[in-house]
Backbone and ligand atoms as CSV (ligand in chain L), in Angstrom:
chain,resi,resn,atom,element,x,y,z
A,1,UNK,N,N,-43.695,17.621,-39.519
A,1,UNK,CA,C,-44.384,18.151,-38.338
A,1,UNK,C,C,-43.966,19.606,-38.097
A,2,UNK,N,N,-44.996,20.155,-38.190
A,2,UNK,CA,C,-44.512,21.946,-37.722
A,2,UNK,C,C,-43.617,22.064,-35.955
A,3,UNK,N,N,-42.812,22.905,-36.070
A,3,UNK,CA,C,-42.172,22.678,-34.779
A,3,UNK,C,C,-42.348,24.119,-33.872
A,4,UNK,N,N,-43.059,24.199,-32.549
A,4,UNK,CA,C,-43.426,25.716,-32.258
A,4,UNK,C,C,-42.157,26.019,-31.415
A,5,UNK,N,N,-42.439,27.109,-30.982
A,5,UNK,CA,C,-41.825,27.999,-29.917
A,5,UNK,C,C,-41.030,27.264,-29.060
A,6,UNK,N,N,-41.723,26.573,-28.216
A,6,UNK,CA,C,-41.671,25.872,-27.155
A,6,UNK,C,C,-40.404,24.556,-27.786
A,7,UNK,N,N,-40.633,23.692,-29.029
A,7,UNK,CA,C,-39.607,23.051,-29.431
A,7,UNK,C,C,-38.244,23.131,-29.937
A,8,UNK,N,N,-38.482,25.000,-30.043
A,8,UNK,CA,C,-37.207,25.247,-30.143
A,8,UNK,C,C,-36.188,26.184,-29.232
A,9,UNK,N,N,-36.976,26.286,-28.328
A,9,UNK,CA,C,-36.738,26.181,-26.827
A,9,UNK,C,C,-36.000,25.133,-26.318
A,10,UNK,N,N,-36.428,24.141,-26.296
A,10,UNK,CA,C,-35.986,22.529,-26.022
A,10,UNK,C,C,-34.582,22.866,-26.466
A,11,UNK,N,N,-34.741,22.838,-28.017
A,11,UNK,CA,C,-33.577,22.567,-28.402
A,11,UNK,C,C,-32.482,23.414,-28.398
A,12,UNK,N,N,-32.733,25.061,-28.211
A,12,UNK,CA,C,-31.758,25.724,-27.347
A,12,UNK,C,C,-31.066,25.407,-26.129
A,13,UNK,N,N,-31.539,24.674,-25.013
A,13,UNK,CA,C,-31.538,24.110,-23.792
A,13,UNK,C,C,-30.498,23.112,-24.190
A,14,UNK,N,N,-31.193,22.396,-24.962
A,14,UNK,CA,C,-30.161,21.001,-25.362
A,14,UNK,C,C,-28.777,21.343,-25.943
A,15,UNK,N,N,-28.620,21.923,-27.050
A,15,UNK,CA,C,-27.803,23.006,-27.560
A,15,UNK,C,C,-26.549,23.245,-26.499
A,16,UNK,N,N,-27.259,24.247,-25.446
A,16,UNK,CA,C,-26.057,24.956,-24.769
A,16,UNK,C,C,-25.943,23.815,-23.893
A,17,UNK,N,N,-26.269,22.725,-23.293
A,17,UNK,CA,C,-25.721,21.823,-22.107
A,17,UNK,C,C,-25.008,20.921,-22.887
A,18,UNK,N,N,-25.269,20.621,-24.392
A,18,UNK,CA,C,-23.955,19.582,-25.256
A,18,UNK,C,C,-22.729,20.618,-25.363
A,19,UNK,N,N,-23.031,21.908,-25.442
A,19,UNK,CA,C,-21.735,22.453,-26.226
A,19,UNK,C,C,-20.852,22.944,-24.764
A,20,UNK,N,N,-21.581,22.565,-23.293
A,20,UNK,CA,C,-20.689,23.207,-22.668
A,20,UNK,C,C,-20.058,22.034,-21.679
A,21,UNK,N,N,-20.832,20.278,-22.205
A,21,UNK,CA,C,-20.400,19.259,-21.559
A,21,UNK,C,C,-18.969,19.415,-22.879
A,22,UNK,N,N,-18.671,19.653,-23.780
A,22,UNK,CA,C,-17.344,19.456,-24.666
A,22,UNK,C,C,-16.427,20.372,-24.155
A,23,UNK,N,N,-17.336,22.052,-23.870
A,23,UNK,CA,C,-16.352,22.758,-23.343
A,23,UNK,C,C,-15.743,23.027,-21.951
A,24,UNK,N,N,-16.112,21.808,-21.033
A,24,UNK,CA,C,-15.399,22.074,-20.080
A,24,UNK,C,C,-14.957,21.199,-20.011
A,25,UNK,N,N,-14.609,20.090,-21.079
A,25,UNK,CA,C,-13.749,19.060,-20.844
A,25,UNK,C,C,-12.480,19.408,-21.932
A,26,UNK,N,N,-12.516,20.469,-22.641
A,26,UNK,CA,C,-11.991,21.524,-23.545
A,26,UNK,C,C,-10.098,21.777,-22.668
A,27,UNK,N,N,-9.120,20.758,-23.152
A,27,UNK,CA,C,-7.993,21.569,-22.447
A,27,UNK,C,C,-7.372,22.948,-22.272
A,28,UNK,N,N,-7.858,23.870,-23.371
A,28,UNK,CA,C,-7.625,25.180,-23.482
A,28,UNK,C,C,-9.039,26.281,-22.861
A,29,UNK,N,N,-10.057,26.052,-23.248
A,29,UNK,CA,C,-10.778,26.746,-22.774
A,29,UNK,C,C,-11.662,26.244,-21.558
A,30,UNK,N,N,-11.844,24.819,-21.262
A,30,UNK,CA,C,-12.674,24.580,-20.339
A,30,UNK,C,C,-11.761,25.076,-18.716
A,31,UNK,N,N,-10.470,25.280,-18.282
A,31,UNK,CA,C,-10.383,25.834,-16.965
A,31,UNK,C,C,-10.548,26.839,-16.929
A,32,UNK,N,N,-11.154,27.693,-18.257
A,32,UNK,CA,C,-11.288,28.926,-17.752
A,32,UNK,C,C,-13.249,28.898,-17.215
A,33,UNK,N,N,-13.732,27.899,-18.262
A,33,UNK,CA,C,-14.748,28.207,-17.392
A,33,UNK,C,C,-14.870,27.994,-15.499
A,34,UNK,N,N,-14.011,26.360,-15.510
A,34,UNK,CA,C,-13.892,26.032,-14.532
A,34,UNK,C,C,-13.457,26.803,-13.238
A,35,UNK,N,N,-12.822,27.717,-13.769
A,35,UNK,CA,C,-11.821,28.696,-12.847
A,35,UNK,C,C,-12.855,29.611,-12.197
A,36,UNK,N,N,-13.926,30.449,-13.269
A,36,UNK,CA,C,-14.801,31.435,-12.932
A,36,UNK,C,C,-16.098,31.239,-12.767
A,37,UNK,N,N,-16.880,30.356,-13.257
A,37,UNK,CA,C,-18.172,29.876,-12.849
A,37,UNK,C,C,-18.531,28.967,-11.607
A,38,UNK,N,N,-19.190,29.619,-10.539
A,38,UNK,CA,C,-19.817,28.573,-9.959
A,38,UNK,C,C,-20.971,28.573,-9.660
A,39,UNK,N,N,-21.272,29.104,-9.631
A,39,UNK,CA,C,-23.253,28.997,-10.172
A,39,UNK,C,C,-23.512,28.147,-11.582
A,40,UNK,N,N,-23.618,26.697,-11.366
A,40,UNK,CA,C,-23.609,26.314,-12.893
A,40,UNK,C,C,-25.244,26.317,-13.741
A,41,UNK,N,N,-26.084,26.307,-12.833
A,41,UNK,CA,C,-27.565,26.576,-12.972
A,41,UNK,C,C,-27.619,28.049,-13.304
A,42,UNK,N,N,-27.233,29.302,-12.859
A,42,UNK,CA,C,-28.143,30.063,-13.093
A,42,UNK,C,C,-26.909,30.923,-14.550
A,43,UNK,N,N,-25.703,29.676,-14.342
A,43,UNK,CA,C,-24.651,30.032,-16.021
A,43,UNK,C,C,-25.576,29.606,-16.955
A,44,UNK,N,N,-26.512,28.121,-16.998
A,44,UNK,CA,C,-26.230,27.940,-18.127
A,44,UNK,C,C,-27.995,28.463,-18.643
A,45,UNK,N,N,-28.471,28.798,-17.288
A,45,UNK,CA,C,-30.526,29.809,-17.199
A,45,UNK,C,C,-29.711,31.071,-18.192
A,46,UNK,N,N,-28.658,31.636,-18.096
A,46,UNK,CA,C,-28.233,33.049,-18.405
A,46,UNK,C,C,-27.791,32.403,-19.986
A,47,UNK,N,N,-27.132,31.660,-20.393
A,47,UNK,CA,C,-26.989,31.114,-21.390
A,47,UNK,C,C,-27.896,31.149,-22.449
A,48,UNK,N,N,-28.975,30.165,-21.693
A,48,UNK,CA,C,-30.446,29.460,-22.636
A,48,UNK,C,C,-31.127,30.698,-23.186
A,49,UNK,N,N,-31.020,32.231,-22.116
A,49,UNK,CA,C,-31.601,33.212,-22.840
A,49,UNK,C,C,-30.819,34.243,-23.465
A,50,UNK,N,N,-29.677,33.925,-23.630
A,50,UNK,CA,C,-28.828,34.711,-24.207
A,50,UNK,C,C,-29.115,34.225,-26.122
A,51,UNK,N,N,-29.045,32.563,-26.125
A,51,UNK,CA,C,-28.880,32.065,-27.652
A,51,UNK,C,C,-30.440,32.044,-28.000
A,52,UNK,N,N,-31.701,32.485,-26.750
A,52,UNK,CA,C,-33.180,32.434,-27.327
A,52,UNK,C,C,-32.929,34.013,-27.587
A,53,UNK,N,N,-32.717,34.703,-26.945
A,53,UNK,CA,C,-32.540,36.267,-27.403
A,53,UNK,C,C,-32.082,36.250,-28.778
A,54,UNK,N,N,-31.120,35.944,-29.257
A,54,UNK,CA,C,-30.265,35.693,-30.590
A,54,UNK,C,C,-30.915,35.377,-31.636
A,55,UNK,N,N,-31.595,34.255,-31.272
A,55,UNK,CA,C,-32.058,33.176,-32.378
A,55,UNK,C,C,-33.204,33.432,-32.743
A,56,UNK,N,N,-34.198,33.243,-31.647
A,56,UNK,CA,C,-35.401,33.593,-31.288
A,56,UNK,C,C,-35.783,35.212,-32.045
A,57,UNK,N,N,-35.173,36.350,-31.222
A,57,UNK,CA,C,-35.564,37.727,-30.876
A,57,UNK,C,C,-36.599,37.526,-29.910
A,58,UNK,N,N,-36.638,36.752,-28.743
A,58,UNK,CA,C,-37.367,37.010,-27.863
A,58,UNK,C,C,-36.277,38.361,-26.937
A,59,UNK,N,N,-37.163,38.952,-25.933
A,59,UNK,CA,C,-36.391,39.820,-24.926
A,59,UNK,C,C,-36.198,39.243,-23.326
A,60,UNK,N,N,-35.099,37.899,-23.828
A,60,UNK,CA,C,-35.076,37.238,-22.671
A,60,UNK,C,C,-33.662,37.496,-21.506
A,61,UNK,N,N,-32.295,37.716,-22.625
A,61,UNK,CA,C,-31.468,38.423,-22.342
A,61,UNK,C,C,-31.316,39.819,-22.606
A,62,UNK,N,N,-30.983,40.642,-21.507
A,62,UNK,CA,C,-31.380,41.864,-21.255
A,62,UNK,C,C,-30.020,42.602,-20.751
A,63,UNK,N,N,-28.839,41.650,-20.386
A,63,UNK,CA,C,-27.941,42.162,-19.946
A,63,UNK,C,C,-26.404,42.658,-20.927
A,64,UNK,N,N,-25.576,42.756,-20.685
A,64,UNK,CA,C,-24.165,43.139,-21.477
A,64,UNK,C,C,-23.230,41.794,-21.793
A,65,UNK,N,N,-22.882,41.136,-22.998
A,65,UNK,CA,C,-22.745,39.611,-22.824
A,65,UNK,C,C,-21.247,40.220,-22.594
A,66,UNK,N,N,-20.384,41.293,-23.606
A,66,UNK,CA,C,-18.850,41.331,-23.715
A,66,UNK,C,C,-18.293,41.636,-22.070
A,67,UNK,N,N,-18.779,42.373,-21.980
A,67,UNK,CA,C,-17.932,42.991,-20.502
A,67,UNK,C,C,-17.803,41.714,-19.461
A,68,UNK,N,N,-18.241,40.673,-19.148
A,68,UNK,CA,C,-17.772,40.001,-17.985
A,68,UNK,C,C,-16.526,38.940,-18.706
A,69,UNK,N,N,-16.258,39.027,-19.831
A,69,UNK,CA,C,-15.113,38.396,-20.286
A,69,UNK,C,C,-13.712,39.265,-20.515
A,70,UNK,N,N,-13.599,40.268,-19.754
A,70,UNK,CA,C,-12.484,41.442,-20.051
A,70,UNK,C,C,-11.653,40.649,-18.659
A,71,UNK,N,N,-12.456,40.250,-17.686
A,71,UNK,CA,C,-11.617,39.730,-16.185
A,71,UNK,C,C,-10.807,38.747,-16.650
A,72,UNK,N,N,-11.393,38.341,-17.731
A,72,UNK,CA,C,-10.841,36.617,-17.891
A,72,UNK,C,C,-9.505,36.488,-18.754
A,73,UNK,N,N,-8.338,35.607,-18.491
A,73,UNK,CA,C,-7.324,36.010,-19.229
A,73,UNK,C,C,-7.320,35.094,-21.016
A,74,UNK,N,N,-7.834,35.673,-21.846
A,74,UNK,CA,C,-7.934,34.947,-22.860
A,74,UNK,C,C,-6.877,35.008,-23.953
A,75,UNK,N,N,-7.235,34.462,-25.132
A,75,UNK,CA,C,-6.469,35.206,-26.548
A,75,UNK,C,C,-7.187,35.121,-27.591
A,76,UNK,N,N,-7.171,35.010,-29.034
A,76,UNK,CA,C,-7.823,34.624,-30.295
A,76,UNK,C,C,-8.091,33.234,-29.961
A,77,UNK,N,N,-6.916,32.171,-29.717
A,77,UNK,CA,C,-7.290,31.012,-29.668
A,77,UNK,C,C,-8.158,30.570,-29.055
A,78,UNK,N,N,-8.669,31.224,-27.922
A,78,UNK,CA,C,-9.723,30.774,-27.049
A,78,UNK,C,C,-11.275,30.815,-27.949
A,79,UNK,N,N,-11.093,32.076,-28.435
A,79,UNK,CA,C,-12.768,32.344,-29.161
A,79,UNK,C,C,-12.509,31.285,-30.318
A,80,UNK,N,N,-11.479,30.928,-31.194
A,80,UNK,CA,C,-11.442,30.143,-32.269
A,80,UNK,C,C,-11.827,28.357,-31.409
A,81,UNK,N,N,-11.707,28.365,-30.169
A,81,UNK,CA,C,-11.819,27.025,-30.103
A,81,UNK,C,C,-12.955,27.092,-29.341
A,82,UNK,N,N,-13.633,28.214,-28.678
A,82,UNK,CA,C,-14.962,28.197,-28.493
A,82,UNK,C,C,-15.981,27.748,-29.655
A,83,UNK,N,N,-16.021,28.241,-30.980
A,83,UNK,CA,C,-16.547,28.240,-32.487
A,83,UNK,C,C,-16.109,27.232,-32.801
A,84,UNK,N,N,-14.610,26.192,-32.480
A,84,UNK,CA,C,-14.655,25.010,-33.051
A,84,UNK,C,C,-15.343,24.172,-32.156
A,85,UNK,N,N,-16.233,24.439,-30.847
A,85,UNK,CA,C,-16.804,23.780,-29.969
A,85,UNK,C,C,-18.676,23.817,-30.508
A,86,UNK,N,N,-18.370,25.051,-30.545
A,86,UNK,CA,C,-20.279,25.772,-30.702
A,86,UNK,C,C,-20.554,24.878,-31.787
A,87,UNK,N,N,-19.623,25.428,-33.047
A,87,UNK,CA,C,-20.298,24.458,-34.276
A,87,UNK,C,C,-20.669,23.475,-34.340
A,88,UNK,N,N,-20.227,22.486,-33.680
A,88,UNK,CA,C,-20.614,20.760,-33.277
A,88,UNK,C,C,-21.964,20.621,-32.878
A,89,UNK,N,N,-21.953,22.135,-31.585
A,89,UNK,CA,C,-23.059,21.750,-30.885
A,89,UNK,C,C,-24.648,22.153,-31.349
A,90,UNK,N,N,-24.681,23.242,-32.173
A,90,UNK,CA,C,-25.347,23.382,-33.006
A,90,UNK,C,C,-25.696,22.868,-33.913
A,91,UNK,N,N,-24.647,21.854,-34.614
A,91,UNK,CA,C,-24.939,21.153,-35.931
A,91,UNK,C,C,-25.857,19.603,-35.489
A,92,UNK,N,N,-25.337,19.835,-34.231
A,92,UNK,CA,C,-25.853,17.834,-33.200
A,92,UNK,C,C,-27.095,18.561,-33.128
A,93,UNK,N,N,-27.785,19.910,-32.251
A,93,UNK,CA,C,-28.737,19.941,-31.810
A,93,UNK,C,C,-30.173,21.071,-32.048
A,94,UNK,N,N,-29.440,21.821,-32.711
A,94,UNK,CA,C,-30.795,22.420,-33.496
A,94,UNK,C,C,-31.285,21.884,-34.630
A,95,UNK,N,N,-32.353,22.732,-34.969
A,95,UNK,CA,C,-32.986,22.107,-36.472
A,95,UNK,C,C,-33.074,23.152,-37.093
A,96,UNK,N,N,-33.057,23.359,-38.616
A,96,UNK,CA,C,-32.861,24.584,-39.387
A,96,UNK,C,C,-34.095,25.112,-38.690
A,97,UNK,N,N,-34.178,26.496,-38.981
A,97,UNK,CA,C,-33.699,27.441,-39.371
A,97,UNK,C,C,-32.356,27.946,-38.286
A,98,UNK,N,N,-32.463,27.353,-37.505
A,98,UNK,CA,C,-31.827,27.758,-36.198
A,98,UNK,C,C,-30.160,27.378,-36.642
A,99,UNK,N,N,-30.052,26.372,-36.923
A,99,UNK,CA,C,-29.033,25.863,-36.467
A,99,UNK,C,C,-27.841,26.807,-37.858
A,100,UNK,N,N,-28.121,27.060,-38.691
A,100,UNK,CA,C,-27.406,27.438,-39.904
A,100,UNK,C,C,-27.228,29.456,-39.399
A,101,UNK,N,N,-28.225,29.686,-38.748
A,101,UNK,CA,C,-28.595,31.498,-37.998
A,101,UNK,C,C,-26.742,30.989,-36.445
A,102,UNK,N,N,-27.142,29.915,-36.148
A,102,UNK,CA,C,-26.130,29.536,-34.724
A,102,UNK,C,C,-24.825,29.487,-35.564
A,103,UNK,N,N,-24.472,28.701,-36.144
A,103,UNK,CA,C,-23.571,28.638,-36.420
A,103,UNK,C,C,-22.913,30.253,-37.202
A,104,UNK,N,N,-23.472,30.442,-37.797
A,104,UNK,CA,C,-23.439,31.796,-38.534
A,104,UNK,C,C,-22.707,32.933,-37.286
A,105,UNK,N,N,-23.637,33.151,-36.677
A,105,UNK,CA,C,-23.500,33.973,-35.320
A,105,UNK,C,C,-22.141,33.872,-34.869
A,106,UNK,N,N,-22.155,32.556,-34.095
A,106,UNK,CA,C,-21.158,31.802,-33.519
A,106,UNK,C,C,-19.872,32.139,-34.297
A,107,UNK,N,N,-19.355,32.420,-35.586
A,107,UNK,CA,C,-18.436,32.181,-36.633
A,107,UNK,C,C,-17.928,33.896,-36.265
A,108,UNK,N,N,-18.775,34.415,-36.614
A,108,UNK,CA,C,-18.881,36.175,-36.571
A,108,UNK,C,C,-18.493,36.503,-34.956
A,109,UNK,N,N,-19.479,36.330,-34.211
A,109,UNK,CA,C,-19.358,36.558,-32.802
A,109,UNK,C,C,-17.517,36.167,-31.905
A,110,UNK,N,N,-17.368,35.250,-32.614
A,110,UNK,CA,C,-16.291,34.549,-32.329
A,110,UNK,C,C,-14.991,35.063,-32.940
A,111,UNK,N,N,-14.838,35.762,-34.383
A,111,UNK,CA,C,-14.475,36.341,-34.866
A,111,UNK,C,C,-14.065,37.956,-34.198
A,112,UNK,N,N,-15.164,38.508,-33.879
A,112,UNK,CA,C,-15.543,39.719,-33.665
A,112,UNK,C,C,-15.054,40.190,-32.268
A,113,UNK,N,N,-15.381,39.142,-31.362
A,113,UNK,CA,C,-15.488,39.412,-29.940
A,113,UNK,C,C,-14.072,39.493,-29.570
A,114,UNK,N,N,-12.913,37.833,-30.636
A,114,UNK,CA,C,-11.681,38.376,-30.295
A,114,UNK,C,C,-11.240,39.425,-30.539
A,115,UNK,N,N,-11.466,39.391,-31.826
A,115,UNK,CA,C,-10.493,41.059,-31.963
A,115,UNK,C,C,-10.890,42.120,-31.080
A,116,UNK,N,N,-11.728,42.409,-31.161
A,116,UNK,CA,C,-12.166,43.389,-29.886
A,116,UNK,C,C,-11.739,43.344,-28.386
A,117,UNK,N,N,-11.764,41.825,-28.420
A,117,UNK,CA,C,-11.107,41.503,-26.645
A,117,UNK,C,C,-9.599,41.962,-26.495
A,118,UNK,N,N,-8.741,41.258,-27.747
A,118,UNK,CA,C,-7.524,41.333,-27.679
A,118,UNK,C,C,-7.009,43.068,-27.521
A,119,UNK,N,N,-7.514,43.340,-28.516
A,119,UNK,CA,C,-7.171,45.054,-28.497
A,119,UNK,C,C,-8.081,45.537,-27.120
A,120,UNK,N,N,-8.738,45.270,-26.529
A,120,UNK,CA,C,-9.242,46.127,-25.229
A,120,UNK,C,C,-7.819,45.432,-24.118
A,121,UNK,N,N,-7.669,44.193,-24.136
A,121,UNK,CA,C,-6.713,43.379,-23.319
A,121,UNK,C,C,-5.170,44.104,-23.445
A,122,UNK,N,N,-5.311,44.713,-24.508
A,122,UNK,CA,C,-4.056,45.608,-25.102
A,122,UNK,C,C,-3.992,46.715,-24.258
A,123,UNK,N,N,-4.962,47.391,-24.420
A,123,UNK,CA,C,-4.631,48.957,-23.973
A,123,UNK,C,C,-4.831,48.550,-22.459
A,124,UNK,N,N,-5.781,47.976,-21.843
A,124,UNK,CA,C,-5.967,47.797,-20.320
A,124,UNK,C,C,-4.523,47.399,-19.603
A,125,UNK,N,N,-3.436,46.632,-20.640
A,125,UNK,CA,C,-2.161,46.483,-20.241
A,125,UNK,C,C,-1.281,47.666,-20.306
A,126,UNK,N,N,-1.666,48.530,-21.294
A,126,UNK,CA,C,-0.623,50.150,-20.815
A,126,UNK,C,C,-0.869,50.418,-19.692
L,1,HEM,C1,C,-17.861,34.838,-28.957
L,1,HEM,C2,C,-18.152,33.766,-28.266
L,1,HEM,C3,C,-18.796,33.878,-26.905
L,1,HEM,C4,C,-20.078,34.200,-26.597
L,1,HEM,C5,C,-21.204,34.527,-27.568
L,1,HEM,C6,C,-20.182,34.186,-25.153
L,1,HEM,C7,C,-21.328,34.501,-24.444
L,1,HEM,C8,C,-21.377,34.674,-23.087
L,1,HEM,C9,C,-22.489,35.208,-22.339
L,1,HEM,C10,C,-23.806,35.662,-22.936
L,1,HEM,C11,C,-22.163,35.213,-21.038
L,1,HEM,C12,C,-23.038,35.688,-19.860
L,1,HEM,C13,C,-22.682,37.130,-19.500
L,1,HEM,C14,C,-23.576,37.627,-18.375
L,1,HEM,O1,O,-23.339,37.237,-17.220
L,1,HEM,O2,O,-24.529,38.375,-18.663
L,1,HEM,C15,C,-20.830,34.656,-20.934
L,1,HEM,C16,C,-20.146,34.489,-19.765
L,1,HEM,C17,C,-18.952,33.839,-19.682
L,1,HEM,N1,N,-18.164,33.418,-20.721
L,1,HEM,FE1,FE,-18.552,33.647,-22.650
L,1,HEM,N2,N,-18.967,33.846,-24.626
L,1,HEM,C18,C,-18.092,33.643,-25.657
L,1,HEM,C19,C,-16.785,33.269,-25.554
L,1,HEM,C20,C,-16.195,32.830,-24.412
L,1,HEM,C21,C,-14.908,32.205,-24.328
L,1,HEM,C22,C,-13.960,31.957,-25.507
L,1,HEM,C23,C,-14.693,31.910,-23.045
L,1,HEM,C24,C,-13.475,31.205,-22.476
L,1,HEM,C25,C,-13.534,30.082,-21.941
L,1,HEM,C26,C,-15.849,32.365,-22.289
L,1,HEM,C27,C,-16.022,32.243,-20.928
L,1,HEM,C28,C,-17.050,32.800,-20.212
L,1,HEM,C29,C,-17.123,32.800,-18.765
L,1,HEM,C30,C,-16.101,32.200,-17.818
L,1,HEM,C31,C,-18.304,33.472,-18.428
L,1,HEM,C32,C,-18.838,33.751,-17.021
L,1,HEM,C33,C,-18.350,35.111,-16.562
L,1,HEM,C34,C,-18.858,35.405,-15.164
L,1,HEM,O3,O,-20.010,35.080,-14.864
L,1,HEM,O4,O,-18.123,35.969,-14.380
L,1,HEM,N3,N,-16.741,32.915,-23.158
L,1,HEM,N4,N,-20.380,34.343,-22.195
């Protein structure tokens, strides 16, 4: 069955509400969501168009994803156990082409974002 737009929509939706029912039950990373989110509707509306922006290339997220995670007190381990979270949730709930582009991302992004966090978390401490 050909699968449109709209079904992989769905399954973005589905996607980010499995990978963030693991990650806030997550002992290392879920109090941090817990700590800073409380808008959990319009977290996980900002979410759904962040990974359709990504995946997609629709122009649904429009905003800066790195900068609201500089407040938050993290380390490497956090992004490594975010990516050991994402991967699950991607592998349970997309369908190729998507899900192999997610995970991909997710691996890099996760990769990328620490090092970058840690060394900004660095100098913001001089
Ligand atoms: C590289 C992997 C990650 C990606 C792609 C990602 C993506 C995003 C995006 C797109 C937002 C929304 C930003 C906005 O408001 O425009 C966000 C917010 C947030 N992320 Fe991440 N994130 C990642 C890693 C993490 C990790 C490891 C944590 C730690 C638990 C985390 C915790 C949060 C929190 C708490 C917010 C809400 C910040 C706020 O609204 O004040 N993220 N993330």
């Amino acid at each position: 069955m050909t699968q449109t737009a709209s079904d992989f929509d769905t399954a973005i939706h589905t996607c980010v509400r499995g990978f963030y029912e693991a990650a806030r039950k997550d002992a290392l990373i879920g109090p941090v969501f817990e700590g800073t989110i409380r808008d959990w509707d319009a977290h996980l509306k900002t979410m759904d168009d962040f990974w359709a922006s990504a995946l997609l290339g629709v122009e649904r997220y429009k905003s800066a994803p790195f900068p609201p995670h500089l407040k938050l007190d993290m380390t490497q381990a956090h992004f490594d156990r975010w990516r050991d979270l994402w991967t699950p949730a991607a592998t349970a709930h997309l369908p190729e082409p998507l899900r192999s582009k997610a995970i991909s991302m997710g691996e890099h992004m996760s990769h990328c974002w620490g090092r970058a966090y840690v060394a900004m978390k660095e100098q913001m401490a001089v």
